[in-house]
mmCIF file of the N, C-alpha and C atoms, coordinates in Angstrom:
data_MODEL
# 
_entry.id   MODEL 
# 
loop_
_atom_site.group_PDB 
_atom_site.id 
_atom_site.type_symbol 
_atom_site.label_atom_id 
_atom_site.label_alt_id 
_atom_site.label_comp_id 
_atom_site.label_asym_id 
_atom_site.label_entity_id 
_atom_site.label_seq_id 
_atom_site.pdbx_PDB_ins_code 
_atom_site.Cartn_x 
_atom_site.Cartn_y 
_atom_site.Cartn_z 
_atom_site.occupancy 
_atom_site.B_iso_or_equiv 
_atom_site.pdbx_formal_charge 
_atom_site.auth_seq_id 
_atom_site.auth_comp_id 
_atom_site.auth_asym_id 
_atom_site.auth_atom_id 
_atom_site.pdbx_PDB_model_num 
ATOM 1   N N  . UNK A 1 1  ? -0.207  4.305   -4.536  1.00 0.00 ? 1  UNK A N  1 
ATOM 2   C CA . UNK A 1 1  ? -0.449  5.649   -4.062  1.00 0.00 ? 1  UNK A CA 1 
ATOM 3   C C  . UNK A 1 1  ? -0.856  5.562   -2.595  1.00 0.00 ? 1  UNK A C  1 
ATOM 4   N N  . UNK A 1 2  ? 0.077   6.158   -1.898  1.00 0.00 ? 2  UNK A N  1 
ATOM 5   C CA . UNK A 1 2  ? -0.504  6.350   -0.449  1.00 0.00 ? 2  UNK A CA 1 
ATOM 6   C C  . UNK A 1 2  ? -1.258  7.980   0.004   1.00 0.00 ? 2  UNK A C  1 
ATOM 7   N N  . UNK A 1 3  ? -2.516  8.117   0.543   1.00 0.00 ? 3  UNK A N  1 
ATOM 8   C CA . UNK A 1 3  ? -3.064  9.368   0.916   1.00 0.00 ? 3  UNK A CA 1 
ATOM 9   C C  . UNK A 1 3  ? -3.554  9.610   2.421   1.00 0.00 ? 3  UNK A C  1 
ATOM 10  N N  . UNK A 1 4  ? -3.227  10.719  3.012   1.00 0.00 ? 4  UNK A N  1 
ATOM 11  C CA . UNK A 1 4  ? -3.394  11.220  4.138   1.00 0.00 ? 4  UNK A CA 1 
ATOM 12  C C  . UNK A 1 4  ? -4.929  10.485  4.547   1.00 0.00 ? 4  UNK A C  1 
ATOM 13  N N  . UNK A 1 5  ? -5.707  10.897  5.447   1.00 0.00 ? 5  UNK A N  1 
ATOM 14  C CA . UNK A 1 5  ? -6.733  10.275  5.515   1.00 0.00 ? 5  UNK A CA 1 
ATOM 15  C C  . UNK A 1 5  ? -7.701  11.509  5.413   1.00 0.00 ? 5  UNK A C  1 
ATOM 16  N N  . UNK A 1 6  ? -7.185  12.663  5.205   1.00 0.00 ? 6  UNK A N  1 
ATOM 17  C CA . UNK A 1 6  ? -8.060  13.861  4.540   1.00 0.00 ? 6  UNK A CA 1 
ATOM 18  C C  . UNK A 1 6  ? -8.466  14.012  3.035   1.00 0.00 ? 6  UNK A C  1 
ATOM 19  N N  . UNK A 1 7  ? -7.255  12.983  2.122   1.00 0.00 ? 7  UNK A N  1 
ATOM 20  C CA . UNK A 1 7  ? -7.041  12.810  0.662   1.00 0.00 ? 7  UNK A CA 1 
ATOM 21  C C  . UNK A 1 7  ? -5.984  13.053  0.109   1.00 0.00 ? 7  UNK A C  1 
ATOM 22  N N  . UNK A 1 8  ? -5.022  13.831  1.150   1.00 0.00 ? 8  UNK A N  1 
ATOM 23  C CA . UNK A 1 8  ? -3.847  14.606  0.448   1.00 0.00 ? 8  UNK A CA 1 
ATOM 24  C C  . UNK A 1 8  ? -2.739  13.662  0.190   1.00 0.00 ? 8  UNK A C  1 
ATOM 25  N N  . UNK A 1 9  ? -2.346  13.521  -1.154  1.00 0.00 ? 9  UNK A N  1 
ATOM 26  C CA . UNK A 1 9  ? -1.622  12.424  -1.478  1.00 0.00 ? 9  UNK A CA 1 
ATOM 27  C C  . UNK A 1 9  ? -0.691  12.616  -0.558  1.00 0.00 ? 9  UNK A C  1 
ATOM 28  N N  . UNK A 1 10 ? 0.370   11.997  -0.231  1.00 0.00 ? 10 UNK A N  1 
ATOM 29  C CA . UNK A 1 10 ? 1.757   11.900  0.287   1.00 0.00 ? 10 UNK A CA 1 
ATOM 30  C C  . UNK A 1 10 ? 2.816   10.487  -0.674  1.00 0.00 ? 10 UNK A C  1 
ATOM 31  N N  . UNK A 1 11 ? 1.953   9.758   -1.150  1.00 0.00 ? 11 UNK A N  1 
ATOM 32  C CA . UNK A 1 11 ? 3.278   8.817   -2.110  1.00 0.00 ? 11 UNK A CA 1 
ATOM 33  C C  . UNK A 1 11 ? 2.489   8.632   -3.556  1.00 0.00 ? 11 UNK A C  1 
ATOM 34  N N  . UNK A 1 12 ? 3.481   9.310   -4.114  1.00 0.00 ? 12 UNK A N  1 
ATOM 35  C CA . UNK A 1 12 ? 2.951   8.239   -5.519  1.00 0.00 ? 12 UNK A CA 1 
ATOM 36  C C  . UNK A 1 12 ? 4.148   7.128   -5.835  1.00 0.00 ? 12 UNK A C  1 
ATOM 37  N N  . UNK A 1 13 ? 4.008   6.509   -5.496  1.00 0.00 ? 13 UNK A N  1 
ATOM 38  C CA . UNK A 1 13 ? 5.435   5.354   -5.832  1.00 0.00 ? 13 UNK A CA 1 
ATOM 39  C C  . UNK A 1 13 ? 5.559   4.588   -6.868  1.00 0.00 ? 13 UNK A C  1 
ATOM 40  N N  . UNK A 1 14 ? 6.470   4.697   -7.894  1.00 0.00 ? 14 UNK A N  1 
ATOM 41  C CA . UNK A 1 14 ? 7.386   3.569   -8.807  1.00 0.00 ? 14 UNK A CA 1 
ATOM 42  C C  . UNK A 1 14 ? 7.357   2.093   -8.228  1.00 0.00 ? 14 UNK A C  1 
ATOM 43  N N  . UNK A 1 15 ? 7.258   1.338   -8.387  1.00 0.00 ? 15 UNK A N  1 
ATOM 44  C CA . UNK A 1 15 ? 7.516   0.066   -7.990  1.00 0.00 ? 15 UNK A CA 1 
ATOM 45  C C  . UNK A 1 15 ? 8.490   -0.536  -6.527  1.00 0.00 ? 15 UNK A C  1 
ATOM 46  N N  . UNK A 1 16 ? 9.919   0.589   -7.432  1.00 0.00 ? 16 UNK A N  1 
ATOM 47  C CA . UNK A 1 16 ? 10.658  0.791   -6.445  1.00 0.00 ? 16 UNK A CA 1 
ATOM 48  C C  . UNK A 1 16 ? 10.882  1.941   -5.699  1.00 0.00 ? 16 UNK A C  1 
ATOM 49  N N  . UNK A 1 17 ? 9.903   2.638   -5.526  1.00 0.00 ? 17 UNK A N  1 
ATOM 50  C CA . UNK A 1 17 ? 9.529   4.041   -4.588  1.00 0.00 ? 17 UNK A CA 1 
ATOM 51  C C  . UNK A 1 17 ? 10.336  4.011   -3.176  1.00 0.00 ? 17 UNK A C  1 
ATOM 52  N N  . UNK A 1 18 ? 11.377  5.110   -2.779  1.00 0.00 ? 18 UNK A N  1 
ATOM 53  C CA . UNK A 1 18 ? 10.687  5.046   -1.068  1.00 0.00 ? 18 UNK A CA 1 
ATOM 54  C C  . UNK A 1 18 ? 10.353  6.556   -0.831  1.00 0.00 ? 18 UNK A C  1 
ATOM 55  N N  . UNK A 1 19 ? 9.552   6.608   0.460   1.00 0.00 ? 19 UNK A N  1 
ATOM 56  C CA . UNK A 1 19 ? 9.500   8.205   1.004   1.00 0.00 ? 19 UNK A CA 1 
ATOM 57  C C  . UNK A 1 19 ? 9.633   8.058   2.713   1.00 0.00 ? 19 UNK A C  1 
ATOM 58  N N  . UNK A 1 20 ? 9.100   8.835   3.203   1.00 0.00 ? 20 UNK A N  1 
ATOM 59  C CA . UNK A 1 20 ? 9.442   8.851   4.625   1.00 0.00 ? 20 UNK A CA 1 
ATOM 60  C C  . UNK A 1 20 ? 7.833   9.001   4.973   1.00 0.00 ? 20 UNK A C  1 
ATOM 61  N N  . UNK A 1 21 ? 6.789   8.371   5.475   1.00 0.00 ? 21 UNK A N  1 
ATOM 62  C CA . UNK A 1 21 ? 5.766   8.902   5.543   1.00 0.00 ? 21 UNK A CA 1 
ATOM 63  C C  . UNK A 1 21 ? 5.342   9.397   7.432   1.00 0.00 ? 21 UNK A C  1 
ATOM 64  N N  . UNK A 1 22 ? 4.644   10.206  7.659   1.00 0.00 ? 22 UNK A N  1 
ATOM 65  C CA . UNK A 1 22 ? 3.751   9.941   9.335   1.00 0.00 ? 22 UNK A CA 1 
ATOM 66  C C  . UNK A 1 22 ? 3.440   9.275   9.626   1.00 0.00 ? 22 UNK A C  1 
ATOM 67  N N  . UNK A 1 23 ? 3.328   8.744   10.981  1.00 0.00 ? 23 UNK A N  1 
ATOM 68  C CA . UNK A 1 23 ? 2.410   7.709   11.701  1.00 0.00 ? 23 UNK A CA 1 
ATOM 69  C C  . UNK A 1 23 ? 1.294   8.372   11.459  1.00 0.00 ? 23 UNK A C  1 
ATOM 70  N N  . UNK A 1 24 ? 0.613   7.745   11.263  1.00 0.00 ? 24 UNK A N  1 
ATOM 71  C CA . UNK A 1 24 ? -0.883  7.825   11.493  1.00 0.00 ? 24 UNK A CA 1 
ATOM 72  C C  . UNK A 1 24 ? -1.937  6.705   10.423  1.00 0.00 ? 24 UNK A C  1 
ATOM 73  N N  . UNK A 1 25 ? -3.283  6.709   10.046  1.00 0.00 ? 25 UNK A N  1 
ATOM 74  C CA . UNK A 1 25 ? -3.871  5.756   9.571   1.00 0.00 ? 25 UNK A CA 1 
ATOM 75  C C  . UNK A 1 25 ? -4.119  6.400   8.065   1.00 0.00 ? 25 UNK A C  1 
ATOM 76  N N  . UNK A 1 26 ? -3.350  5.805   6.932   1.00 0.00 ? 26 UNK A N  1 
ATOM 77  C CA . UNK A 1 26 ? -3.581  6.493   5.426   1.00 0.00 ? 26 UNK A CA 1 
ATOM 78  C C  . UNK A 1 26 ? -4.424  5.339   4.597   1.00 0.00 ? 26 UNK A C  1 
ATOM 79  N N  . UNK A 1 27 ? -4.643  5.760   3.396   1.00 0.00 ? 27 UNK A N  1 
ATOM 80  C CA . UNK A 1 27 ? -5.161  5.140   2.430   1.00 0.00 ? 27 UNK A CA 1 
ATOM 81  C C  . UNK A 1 27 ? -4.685  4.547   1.149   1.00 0.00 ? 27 UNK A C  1 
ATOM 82  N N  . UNK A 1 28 ? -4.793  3.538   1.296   1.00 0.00 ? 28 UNK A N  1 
ATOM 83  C CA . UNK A 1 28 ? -3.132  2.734   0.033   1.00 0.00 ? 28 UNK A CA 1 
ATOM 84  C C  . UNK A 1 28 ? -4.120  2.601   -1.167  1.00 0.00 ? 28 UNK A C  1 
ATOM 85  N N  . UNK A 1 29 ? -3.632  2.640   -2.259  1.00 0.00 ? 29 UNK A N  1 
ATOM 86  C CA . UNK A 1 29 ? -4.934  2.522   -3.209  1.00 0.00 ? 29 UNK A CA 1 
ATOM 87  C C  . UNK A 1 29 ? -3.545  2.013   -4.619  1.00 0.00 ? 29 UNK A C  1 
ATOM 88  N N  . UNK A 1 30 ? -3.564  0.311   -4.928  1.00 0.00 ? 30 UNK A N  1 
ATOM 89  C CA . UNK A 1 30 ? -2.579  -0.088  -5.779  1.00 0.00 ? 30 UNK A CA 1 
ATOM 90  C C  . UNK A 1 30 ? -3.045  -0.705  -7.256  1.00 0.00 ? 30 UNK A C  1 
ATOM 91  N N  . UNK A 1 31 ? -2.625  0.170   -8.310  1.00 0.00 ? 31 UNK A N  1 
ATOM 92  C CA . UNK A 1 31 ? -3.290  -0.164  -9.873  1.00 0.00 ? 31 UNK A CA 1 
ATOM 93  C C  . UNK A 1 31 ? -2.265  -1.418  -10.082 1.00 0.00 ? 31 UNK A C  1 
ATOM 94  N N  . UNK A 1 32 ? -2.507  -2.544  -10.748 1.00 0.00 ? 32 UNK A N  1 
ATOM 95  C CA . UNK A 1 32 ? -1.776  -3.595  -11.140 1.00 0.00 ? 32 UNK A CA 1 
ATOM 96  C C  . UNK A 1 32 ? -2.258  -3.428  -13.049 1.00 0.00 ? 32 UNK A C  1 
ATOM 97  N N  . UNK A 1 33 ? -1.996  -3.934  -13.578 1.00 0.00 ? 33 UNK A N  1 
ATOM 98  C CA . UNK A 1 33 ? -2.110  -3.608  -15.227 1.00 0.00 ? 33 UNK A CA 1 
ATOM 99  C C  . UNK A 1 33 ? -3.013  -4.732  -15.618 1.00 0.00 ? 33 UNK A C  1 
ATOM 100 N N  . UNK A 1 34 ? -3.676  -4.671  -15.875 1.00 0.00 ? 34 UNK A N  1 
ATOM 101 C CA . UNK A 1 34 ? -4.996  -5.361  -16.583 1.00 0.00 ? 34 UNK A CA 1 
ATOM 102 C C  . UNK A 1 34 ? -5.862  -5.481  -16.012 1.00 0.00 ? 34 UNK A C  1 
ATOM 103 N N  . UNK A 1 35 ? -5.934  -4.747  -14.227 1.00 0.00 ? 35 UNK A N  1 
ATOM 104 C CA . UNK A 1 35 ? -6.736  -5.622  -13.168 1.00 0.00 ? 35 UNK A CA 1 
ATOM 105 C C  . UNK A 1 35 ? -7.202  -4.099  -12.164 1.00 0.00 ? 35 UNK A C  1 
ATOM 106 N N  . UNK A 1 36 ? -8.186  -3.967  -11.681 1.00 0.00 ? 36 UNK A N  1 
ATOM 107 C CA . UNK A 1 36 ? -8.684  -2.819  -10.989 1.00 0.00 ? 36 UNK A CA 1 
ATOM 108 C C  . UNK A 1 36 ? -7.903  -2.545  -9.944  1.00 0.00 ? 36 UNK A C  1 
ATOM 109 N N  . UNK A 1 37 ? -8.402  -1.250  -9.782  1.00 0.00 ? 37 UNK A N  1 
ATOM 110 C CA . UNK A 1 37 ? -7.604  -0.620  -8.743  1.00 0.00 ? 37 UNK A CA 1 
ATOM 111 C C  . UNK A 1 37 ? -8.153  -1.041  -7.621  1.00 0.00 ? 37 UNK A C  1 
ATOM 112 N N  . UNK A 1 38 ? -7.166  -1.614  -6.676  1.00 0.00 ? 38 UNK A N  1 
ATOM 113 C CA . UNK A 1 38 ? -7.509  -1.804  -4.729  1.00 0.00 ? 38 UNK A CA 1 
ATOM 114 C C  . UNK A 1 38 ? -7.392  -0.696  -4.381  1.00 0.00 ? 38 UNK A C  1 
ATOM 115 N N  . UNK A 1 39 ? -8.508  -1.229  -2.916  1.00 0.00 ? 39 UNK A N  1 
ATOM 116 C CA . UNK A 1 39 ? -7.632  0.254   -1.761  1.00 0.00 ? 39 UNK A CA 1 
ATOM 117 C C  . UNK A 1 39 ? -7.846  -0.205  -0.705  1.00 0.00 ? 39 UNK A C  1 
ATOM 118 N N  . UNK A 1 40 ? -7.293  0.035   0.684   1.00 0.00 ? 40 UNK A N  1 
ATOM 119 C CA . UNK A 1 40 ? -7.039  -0.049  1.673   1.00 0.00 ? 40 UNK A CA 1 
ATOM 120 C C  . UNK A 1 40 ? -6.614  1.088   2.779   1.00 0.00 ? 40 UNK A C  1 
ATOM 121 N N  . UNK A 1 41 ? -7.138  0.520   3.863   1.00 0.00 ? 41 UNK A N  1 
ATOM 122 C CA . UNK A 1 41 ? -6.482  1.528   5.100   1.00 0.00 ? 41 UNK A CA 1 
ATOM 123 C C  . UNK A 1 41 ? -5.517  0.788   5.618   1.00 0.00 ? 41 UNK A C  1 
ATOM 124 N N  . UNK A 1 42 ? -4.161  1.602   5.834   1.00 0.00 ? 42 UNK A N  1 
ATOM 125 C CA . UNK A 1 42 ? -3.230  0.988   6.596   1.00 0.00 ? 42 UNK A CA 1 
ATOM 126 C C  . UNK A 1 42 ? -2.953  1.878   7.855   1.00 0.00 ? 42 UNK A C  1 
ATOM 127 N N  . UNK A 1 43 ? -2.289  1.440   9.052   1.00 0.00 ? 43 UNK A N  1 
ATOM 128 C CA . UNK A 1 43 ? -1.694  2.244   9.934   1.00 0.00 ? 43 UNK A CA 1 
ATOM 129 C C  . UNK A 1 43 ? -0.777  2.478   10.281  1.00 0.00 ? 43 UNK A C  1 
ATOM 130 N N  . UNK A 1 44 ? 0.388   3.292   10.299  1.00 0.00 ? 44 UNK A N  1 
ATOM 131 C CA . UNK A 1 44 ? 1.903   3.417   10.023  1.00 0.00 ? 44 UNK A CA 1 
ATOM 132 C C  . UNK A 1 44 ? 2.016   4.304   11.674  1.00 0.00 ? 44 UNK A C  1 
ATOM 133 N N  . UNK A 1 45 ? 2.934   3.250   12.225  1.00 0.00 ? 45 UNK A N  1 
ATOM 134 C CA . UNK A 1 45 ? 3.311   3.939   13.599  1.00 0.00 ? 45 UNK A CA 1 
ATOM 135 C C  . UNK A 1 45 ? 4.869   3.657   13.941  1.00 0.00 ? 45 UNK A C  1 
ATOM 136 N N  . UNK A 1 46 ? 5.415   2.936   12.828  1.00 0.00 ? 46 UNK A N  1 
ATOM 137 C CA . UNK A 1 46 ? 7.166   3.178   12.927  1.00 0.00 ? 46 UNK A CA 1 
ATOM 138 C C  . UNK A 1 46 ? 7.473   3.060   11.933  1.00 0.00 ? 46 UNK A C  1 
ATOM 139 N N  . UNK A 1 47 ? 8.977   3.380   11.413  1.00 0.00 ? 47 UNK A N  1 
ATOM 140 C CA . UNK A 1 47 ? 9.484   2.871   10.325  1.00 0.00 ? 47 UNK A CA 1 
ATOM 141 C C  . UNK A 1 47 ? 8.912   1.636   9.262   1.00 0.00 ? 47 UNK A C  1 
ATOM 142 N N  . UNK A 1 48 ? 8.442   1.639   8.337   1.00 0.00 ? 48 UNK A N  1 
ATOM 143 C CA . UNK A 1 48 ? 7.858   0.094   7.662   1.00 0.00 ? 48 UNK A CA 1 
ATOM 144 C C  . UNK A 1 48 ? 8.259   0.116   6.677   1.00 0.00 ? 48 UNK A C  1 
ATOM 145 N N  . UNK A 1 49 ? 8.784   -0.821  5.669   1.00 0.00 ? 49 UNK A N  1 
ATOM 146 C CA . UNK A 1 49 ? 8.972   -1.088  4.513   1.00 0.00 ? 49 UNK A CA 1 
ATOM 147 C C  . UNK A 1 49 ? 7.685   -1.910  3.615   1.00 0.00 ? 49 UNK A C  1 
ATOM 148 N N  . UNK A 1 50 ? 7.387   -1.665  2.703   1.00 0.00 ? 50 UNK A N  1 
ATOM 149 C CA . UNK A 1 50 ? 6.184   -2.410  2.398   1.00 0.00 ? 50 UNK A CA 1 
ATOM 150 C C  . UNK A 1 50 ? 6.557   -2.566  0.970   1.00 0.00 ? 50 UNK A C  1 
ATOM 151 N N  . UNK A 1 51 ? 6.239   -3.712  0.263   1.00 0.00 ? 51 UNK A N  1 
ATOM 152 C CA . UNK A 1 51 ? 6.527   -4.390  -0.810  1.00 0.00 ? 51 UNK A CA 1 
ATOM 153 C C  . UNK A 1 51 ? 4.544   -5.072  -1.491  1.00 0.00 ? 51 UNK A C  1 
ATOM 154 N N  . UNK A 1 52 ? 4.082   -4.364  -2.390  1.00 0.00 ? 52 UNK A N  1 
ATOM 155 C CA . UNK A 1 52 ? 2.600   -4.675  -2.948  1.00 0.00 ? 52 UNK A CA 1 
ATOM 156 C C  . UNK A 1 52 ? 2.946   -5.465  -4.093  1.00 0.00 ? 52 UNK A C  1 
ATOM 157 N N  . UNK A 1 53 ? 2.162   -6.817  -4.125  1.00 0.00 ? 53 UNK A N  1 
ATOM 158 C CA . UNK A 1 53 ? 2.442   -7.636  -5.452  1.00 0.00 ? 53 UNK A CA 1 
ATOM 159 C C  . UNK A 1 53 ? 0.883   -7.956  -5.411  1.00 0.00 ? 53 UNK A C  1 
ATOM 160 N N  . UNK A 1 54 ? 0.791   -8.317  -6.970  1.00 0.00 ? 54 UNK A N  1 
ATOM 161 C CA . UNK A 1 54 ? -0.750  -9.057  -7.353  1.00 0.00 ? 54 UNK A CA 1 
ATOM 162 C C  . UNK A 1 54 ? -0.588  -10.631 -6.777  1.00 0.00 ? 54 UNK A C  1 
ATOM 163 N N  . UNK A 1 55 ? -1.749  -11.019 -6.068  1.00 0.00 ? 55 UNK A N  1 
ATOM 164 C CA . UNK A 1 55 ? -2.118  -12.070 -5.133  1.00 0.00 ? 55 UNK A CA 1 
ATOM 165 C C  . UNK A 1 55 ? -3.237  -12.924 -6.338  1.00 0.00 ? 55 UNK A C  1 
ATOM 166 N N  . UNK A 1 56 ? -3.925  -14.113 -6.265  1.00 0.00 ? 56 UNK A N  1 
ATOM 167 C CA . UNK A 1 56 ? -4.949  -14.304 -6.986  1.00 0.00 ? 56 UNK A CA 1 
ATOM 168 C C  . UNK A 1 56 ? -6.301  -13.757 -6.508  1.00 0.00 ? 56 UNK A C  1 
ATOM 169 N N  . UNK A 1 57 ? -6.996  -14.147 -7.323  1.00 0.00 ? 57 UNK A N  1 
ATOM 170 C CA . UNK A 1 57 ? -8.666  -13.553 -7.775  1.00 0.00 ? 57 UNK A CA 1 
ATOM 171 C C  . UNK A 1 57 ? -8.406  -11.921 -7.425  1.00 0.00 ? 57 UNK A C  1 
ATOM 172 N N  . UNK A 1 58 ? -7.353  -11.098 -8.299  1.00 0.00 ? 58 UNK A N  1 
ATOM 173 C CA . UNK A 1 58 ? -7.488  -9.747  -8.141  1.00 0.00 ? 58 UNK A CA 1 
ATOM 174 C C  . UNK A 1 58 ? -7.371  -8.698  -7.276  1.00 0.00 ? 58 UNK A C  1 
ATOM 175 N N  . UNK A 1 59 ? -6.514  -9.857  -6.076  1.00 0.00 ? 59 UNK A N  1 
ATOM 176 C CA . UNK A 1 59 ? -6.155  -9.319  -4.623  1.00 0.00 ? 59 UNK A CA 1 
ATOM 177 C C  . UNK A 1 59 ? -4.840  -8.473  -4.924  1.00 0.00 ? 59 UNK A C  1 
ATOM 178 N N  . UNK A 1 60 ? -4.432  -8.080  -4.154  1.00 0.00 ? 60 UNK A N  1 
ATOM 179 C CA . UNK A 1 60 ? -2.833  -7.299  -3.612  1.00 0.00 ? 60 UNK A CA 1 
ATOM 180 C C  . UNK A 1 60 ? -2.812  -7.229  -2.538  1.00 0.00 ? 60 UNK A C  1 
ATOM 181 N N  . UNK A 1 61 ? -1.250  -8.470  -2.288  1.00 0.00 ? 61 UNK A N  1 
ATOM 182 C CA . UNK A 1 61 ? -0.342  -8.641  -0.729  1.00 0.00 ? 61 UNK A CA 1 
ATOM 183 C C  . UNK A 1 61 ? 0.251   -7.868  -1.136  1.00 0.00 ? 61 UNK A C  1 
ATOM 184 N N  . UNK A 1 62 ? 0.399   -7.087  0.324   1.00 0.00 ? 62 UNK A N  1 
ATOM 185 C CA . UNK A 1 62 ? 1.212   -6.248  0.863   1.00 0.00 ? 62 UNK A CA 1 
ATOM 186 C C  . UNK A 1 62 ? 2.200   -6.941  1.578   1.00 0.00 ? 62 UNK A C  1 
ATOM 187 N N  . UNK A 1 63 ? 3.505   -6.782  2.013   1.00 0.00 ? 63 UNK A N  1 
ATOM 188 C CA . UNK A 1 63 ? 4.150   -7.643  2.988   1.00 0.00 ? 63 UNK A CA 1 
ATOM 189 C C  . UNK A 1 63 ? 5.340   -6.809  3.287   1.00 0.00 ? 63 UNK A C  1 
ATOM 190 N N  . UNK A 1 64 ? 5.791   -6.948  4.662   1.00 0.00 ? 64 UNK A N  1 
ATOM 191 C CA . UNK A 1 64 ? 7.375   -6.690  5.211   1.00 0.00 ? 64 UNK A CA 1 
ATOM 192 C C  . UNK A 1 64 ? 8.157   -6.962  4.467   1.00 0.00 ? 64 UNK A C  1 
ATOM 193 N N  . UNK A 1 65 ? 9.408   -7.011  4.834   1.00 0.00 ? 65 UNK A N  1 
ATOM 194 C CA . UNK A 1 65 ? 10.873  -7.288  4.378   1.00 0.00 ? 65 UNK A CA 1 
ATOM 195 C C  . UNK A 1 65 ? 11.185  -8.796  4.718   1.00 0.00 ? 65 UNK A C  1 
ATOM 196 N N  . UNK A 1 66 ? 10.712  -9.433  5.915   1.00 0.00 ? 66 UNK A N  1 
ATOM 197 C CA . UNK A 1 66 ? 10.325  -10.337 6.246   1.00 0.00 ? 66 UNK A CA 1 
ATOM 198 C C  . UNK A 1 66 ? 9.344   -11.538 5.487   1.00 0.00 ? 66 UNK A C  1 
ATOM 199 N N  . UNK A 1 67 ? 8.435   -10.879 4.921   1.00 0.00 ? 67 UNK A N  1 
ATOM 200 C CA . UNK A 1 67 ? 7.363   -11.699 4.033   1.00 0.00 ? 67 UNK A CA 1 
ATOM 201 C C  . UNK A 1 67 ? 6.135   -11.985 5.026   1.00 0.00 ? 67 UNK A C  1 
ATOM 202 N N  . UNK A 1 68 ? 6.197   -10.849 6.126   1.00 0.00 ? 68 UNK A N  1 
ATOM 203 C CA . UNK A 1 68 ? 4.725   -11.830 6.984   1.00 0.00 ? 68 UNK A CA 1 
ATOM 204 C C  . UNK A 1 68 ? 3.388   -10.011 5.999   1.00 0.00 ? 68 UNK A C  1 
ATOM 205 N N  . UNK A 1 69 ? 2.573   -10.932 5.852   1.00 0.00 ? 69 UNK A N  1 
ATOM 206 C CA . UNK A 1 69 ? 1.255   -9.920  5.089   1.00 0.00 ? 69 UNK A CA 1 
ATOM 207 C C  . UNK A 1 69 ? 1.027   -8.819  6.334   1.00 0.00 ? 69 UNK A C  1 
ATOM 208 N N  . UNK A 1 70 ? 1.097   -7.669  5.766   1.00 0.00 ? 70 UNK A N  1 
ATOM 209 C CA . UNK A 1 70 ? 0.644   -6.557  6.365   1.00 0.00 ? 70 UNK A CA 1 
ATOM 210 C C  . UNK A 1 70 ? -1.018  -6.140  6.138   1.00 0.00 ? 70 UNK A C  1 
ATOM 211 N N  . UNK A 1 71 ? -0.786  -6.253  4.840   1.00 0.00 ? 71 UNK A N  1 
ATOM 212 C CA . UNK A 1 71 ? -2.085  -5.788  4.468   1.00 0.00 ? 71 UNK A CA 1 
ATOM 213 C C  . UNK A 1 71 ? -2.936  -6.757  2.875   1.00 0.00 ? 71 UNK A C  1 
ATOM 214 N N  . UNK A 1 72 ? -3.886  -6.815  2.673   1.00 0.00 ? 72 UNK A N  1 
ATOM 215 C CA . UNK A 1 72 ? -4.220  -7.660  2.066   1.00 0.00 ? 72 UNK A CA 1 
ATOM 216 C C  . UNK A 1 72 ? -5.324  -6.809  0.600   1.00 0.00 ? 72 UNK A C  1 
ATOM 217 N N  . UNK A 1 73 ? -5.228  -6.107  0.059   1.00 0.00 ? 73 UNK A N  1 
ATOM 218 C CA . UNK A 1 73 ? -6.382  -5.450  -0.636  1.00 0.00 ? 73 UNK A CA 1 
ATOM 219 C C  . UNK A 1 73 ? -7.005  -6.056  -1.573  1.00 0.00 ? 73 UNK A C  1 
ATOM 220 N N  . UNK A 1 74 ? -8.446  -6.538  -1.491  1.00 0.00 ? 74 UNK A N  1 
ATOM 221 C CA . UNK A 1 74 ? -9.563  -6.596  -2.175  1.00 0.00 ? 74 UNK A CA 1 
ATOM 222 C C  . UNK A 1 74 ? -10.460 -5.768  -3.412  1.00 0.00 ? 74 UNK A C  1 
ATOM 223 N N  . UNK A 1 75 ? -10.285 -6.654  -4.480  1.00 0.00 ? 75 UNK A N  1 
ATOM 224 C CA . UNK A 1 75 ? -11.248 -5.354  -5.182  1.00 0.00 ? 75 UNK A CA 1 
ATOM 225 C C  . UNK A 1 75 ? -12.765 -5.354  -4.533  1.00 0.00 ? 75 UNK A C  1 
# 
């Protein structure tokens, strides 16, 4: 789930989701199944593709198309 930085959702995404979102700084917040929900601030200022997988000790990488980590979320 990605949200404005007021709260207002803008993605709920499928796995394989896309949308078109704004630049600006939102709030990524990713449920994995057996394991708590992360969240994070990201900052979107061009086009990005982003791909969230479960990392160990309960993390979620975020990463490009490329594979370099964008974002890293912590429970």
């Amino acid at each position: 789930r990605l949200a404005a930085e007021d709260g207002t959702k803008l993605v709920n995404a499928r796995p394989d989701g896309k949308a078109m979102v704004p630049p600006g700084t939102h709030r990524l917040s990713v449920k994995v199944a057996a394991r708590d929900k992360v969240e994070g601030e990201i900052s979107i200022e061009k086009d990005t593709s982003l791909t969230c997988k479960p990392a160990t000790m309960g993390r979620v990488r975020c990463t490009d198309p490329t594979g370099k980590t964008l974002l890293m979320l912590r429970p």
